[in-house]
C-alpha positions in Angstrom: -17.6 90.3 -194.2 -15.6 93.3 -192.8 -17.0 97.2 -193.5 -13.6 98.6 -192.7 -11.8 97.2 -196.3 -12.4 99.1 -198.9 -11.3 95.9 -201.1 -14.4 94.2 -199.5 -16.8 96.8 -201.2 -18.0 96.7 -204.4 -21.4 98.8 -206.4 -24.0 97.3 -206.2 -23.6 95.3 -203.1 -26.2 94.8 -200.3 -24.8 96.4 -197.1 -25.7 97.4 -193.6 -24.7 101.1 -193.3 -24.9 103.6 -190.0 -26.2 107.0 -190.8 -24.3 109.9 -189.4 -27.3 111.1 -187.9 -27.9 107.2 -186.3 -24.4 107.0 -185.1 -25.2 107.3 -181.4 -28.1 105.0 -181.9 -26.4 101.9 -183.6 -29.7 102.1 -186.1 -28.5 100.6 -189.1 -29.7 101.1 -192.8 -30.0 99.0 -195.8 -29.1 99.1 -199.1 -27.3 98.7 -202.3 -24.1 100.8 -202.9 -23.9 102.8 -205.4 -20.7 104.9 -205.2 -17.4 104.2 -202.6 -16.6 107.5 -201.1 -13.6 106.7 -199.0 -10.7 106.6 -200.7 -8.6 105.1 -198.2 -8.2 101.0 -198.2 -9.1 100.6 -194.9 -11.1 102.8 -191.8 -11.2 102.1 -188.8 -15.5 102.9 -188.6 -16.1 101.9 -191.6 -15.9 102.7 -195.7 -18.2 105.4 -196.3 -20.9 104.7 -199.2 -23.3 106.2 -201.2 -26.8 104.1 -201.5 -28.6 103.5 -204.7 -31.2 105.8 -202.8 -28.9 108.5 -202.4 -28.3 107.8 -198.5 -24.8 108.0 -196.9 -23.0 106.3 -194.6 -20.7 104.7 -193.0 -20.1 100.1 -193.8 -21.2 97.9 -190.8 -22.0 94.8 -192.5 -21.8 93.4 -195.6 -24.9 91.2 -196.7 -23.7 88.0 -198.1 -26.0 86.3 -200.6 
């Protein structure tokens, strides 16, 4: 499923997220989300997140069960 839909994005979902600090390496990260930070329904890199382990980033993939 899509990272750039808000909509899509729920707490306590498994995602893939990039780190701002891993954006020029494409490492992604994952976890469960804890808070949505974007506000906007949609971005075009992604809806940025809050983990349940405090990291943040930005939506790449969302794990489906």
């Amino acid at each position: 499923m899509n990272g750039q839909q808000r909509s899509n994005i729920k707490p306590g979902l498994e995602v893939d997220i990039v780190l701002k600090k891993d954006q020029r390496t494409d490492k992604l990260t994952r976890g469960i989300v804890k808070d949505i930070l974007t506000n906007s329904p949609n971005h075009p890199h992604g809806i940025k997140v809050r983990l349940a382990d405090g990291q943040v980033g930005r939506v790449k993939n969302i794990i489906e069960k």
